[in-house]
C-alpha positions as CSV (number, residue, x, y, z in Angstrom):
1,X,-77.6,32.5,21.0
2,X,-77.6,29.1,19.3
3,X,-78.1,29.2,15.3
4,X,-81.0,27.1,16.0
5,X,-82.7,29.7,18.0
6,X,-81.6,32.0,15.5
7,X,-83.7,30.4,12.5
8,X,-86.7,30.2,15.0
9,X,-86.4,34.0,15.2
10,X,-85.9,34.3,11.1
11,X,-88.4,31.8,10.5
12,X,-90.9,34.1,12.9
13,X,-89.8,37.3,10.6
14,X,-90.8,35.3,7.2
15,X,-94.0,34.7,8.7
16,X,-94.6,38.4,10.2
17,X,-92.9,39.4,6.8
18,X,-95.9,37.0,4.8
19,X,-98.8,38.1,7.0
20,X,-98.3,41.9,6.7
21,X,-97.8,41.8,3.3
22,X,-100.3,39.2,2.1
23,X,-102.6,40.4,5.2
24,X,-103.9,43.4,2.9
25,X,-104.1,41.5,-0.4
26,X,-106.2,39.2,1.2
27,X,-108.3,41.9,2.4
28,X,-108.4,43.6,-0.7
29,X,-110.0,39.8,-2.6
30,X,-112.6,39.9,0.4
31,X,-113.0,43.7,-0.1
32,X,-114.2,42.6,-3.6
33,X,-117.7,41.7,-2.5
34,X,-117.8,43.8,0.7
35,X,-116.8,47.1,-0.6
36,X,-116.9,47.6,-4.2
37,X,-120.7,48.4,-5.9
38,X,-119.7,46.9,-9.5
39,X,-116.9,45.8,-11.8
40,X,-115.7,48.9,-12.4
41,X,-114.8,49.3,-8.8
42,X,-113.4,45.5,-8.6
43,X,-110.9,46.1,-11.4
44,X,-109.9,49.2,-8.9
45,X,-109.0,47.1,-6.2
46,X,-107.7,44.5,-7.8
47,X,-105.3,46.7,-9.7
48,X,-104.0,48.1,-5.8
49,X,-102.3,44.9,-5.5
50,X,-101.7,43.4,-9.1
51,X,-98.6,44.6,-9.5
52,X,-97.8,42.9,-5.8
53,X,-99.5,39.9,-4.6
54,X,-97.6,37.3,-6.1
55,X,-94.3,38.9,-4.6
56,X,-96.0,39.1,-0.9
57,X,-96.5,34.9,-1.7
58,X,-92.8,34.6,-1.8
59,X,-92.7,35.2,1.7
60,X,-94.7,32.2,2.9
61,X,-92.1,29.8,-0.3
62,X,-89.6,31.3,1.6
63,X,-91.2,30.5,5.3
64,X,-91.8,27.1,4.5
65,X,-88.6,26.3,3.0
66,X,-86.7,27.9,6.3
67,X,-88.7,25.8,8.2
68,X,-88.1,22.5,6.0
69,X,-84.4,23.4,5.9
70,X,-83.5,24.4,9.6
71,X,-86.3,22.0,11.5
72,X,-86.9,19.1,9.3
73,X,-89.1,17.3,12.5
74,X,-91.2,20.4,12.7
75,X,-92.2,20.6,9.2
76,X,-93.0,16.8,8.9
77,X,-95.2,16.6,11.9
78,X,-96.7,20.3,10.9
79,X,-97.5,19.0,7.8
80,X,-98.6,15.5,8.2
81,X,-100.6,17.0,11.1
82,X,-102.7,19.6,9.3
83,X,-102.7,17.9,6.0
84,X,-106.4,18.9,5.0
85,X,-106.1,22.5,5.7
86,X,-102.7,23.3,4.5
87,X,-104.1,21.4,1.5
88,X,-107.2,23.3,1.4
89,X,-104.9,26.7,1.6
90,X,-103.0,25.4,-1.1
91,X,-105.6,25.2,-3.6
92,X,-107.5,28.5,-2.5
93,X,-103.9,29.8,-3.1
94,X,-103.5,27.9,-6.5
95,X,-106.6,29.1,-8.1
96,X,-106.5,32.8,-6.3
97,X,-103.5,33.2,-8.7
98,X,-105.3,31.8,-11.8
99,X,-108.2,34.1,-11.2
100,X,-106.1,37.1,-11.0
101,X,-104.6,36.3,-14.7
102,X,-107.6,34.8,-16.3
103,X,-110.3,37.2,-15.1
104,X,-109.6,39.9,-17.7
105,X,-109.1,36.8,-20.5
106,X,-112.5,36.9,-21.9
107,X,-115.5,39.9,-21.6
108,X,-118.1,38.1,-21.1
109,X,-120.1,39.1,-17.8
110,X,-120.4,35.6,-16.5
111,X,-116.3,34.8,-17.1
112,X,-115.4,37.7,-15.2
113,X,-117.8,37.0,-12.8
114,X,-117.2,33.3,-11.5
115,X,-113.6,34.4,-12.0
116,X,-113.9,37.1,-9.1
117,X,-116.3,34.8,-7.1
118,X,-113.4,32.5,-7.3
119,X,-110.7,36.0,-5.5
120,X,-113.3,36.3,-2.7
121,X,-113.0,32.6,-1.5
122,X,-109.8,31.9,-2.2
123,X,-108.8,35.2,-0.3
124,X,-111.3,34.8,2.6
125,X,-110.4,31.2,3.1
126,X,-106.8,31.5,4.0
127,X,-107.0,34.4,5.8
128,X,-109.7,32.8,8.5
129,X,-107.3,29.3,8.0
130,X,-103.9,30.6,9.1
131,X,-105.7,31.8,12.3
132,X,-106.9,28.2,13.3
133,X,-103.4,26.7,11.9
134,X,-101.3,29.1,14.0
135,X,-104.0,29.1,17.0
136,X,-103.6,25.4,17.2
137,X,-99.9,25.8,17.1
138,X,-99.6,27.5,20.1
139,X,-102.5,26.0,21.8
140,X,-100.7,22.3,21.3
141,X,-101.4,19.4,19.5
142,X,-101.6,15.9,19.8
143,X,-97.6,14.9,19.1
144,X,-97.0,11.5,20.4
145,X,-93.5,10.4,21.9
146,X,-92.2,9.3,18.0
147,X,-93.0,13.2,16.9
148,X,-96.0,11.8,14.9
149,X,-99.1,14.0,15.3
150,X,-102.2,11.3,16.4
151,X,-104.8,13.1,16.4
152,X,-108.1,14.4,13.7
153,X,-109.0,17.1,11.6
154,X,-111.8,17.5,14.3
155,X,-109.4,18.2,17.1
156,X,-107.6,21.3,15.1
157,X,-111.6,23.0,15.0
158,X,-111.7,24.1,18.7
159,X,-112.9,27.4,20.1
160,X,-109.7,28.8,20.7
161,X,-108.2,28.1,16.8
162,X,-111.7,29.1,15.6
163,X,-111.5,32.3,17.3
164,X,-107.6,32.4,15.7
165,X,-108.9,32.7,12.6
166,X,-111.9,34.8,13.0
167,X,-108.8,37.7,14.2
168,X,-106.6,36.8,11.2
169,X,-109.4,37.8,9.2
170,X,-111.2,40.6,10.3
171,X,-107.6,41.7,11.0
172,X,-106.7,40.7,6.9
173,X,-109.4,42.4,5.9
174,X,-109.3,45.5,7.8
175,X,-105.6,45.7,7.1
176,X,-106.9,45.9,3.4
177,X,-109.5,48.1,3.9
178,X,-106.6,50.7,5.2
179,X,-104.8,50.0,2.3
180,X,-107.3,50.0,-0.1
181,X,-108.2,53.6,1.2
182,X,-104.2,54.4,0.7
183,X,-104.5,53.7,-2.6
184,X,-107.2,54.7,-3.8
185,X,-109.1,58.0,-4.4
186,X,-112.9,59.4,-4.8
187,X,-115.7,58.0,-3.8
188,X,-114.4,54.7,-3.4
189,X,-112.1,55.5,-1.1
190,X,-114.2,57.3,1.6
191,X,-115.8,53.7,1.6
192,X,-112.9,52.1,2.2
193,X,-112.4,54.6,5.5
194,X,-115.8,54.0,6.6
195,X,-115.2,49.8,6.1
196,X,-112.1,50.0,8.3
197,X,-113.4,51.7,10.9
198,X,-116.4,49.1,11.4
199,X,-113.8,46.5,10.5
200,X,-111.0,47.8,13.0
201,X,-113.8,47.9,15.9
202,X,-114.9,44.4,15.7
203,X,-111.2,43.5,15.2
204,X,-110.4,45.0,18.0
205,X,-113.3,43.5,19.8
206,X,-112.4,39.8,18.6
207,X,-108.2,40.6,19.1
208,X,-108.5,41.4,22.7
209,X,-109.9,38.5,23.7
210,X,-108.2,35.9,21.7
211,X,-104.3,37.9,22.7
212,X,-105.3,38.1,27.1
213,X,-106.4,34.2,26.6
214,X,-103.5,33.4,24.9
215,X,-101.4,35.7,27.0
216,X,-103.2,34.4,30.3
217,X,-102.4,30.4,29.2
218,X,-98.9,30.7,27.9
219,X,-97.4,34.5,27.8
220,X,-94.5,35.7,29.6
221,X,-93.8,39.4,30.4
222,X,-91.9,39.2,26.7
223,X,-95.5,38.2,25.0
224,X,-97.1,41.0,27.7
225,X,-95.3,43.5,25.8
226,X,-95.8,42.4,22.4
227,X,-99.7,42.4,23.4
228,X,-99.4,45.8,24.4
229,X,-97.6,46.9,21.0
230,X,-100.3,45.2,19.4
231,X,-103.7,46.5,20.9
232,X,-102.0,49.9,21.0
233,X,-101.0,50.1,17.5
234,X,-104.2,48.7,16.6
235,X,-106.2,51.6,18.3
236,X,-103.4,54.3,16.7
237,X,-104.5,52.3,13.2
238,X,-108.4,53.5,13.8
239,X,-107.7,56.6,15.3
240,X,-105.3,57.9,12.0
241,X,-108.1,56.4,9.7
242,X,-110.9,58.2,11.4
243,X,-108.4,61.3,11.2
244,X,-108.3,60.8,7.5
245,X,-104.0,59.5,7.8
246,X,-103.9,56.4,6.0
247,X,-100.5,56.2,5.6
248,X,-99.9,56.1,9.3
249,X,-102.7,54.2,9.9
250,X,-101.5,51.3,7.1
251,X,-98.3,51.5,9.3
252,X,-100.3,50.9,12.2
253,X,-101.9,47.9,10.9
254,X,-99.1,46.7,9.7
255,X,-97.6,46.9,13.3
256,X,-100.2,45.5,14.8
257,X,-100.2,42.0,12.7
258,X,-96.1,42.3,13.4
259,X,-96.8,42.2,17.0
260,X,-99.6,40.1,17.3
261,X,-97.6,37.3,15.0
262,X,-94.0,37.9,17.5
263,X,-96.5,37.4,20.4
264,X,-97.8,33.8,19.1
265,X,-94.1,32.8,18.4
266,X,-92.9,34.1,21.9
267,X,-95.5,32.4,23.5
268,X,-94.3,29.6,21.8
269,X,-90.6,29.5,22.1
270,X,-88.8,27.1,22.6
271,X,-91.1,24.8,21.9
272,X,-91.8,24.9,18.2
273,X,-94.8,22.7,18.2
274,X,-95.7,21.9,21.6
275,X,-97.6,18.4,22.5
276,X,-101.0,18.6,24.1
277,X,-100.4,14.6,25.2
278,X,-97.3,15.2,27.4
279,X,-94.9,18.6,27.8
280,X,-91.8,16.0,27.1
281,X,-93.3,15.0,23.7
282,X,-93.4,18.3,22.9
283,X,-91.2,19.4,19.1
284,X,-88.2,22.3,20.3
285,X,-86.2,24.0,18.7
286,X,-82.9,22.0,20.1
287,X,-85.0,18.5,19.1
288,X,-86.4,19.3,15.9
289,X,-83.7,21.1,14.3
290,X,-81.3,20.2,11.1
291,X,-77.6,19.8,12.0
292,X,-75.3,22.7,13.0
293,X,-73.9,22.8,9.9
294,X,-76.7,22.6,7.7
295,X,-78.0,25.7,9.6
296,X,-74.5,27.5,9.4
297,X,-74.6,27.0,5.5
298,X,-78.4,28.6,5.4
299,X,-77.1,31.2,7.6
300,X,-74.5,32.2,5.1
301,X,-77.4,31.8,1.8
302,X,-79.8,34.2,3.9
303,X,-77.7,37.0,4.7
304,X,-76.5,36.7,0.8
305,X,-79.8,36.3,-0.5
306,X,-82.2,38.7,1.8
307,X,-81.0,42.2,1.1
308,X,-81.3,41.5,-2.9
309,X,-84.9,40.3,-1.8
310,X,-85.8,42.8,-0.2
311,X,-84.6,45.7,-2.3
312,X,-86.8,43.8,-5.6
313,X,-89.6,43.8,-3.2
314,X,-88.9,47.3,-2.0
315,X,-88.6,49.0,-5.3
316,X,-91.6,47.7,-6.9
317,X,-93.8,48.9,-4.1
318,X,-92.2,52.3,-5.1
319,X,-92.7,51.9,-8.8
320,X,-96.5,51.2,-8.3
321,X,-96.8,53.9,-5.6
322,X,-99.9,55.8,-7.2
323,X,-103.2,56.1,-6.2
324,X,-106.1,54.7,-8.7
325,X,-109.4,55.5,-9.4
326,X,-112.6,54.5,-11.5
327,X,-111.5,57.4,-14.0
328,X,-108.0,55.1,-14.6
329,X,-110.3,51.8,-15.9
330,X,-110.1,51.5,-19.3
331,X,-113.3,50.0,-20.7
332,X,-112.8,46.2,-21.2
333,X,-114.7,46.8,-24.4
């Protein structure tokens, strides 16, 4: 295997890495309108992932830096090609962050208020986003012989990327639900159960049919089998949350994003961004890539750099391992 193809595969485990792990903090900022009754039950959610969420956004720094570093052509089309809604993610992602550190600032109803107003959008944006961004990937784009994408914001909004990210985020936000009802307990939990099990079903619903069109238009026997992985992990995820299981049923999720992500990038392989105009235009992974040596170096800084990673990341989600509750709000006043 050529380090080129290699960094295709790492760059596909960032992304699985990102979306499993910012997957259920999204859900949870959604979750904050759909689930909880008042603020005390807001601060309870929002405390599941405080300790977290900014570390599960160092997965996409480090996604988009791979891909910068190892396919230079990719990122500049990727990014000069869906400007507006990478922008757009961005921002959501920008202020998400502020809202989580300012909320608590001030106790005035109306501050915390606009300030968890400000969590649901900027969580529900992305997550529906990244579906039509990744969608559109796979689906192909208008890439002209010169690598420059040529065509509108209008052509990324198509039936196919809009279905995209209707599954990223019913998926997100059932994914959170799961994990909301992991780490929670009374009352507010049982609703969290009862959410992912309405949430999973429609999921499912939506899932199946976006994974057998893209599997019928571009999938191999590989992508067959990561479909399979998915829809079945998927039904073990509602099955263990109906049973009451949610650790196995967050694992279950979890798998199911993992699969449904390596499905979308097997699909696509090894064409990195694939041009709707003419298959020869189309961005690879030979033809879009940084120099051998360049990757060789990164190589060397990744297998360095990711165990420490991942053992920071690993150890925190220990250290904040407890369930919460309303009875573990303090009163703001």
């Amino acid at each position: 295997m050529e380090l080129h193809d290699v960094w295709f595969v790492l760059i596909a485990v960032l992304w699985i890495g990102y979306f499993f792990l910012e997957g259920f903090d999204f859900g949870i900022g959604v979750l904050t309108k759909l689930l909880a009754r008042d603020r005390t039950e807001k601060r309870v959610l929002i405390n599941t992932i405080g300790p977290v969420w900014d570390g599960n956004e160092v997965w996409l720094l480090t996604a988009g830096g791979a891909t910068f570093a190892a396919f230079p052509d990719w990122y500049a089309t990727l990014f000069s090609g869906f400007y507006l809604p990478l922008l757009l993610i961005l921002v959501c992602l920008i202020i998400r962050g502020v809202a989580f550190e300012y909320r608590h600032k001030r106790p005035e109803e109306s501050w915390q208020a606009n300030w968890e107003h400000a969590i649901f959008w900027t969580s529900l944006i992305p997550a529906f986003l990244w579906g039509v961004a990744f969608a559109n990937i796979v689906r192909g784009v208008k890439v002209d012989q010169d690598k420059e994408y040529v065509g509108s914001f209008l052509d990324l909004l198509n039936v196919y990327s809009l279905l995209g990210g209707l599954v990223t985020l019913t998926l997100f936000t059932f994914h959170g639900a799961v994990f909301a009802s992991l780490k929670t307990v009374g009352d507010i939990r049982d609703r969290a159960r009862r959410t992912a099990t309405v949430l999973g079903l429609v999921t499912a619903v939506l899932a199946l049919v976006f994974l057998i069109w893209t599997q019928v238009s571009r999938g191999d026997g590989k992508s067959l089998i990561a479909m399979a992985v998915a829809v079945l992990a998927l039904l073990g995820a509602l099955g263990f949350n109906l049973a009451g299981r949610e650790g196995w049923s967050f694992a279950l999720s979890g798998i199911t994003i993992a699969a449904a992500v390596a499905m979308l990038f097997l699909t696509l392989f090894p064409n990195v961004m694939p041009s709707s105009l003419d298959p020869a235009w189309s961005l690879t992974v030979t033809n879009a890539s940084s120099s051998p040596y360049t990757l060789k170096i990164m190589t060397w800084c990744a297998a360095v750099a990711t165990p420490l990673v991942l053992l920071y990341q690993g150890w925190t989600y220990w250290v904040f391992r407890k369930r919460i509750g309303t009875q573990h709000i303090v009163d703001a006043h």
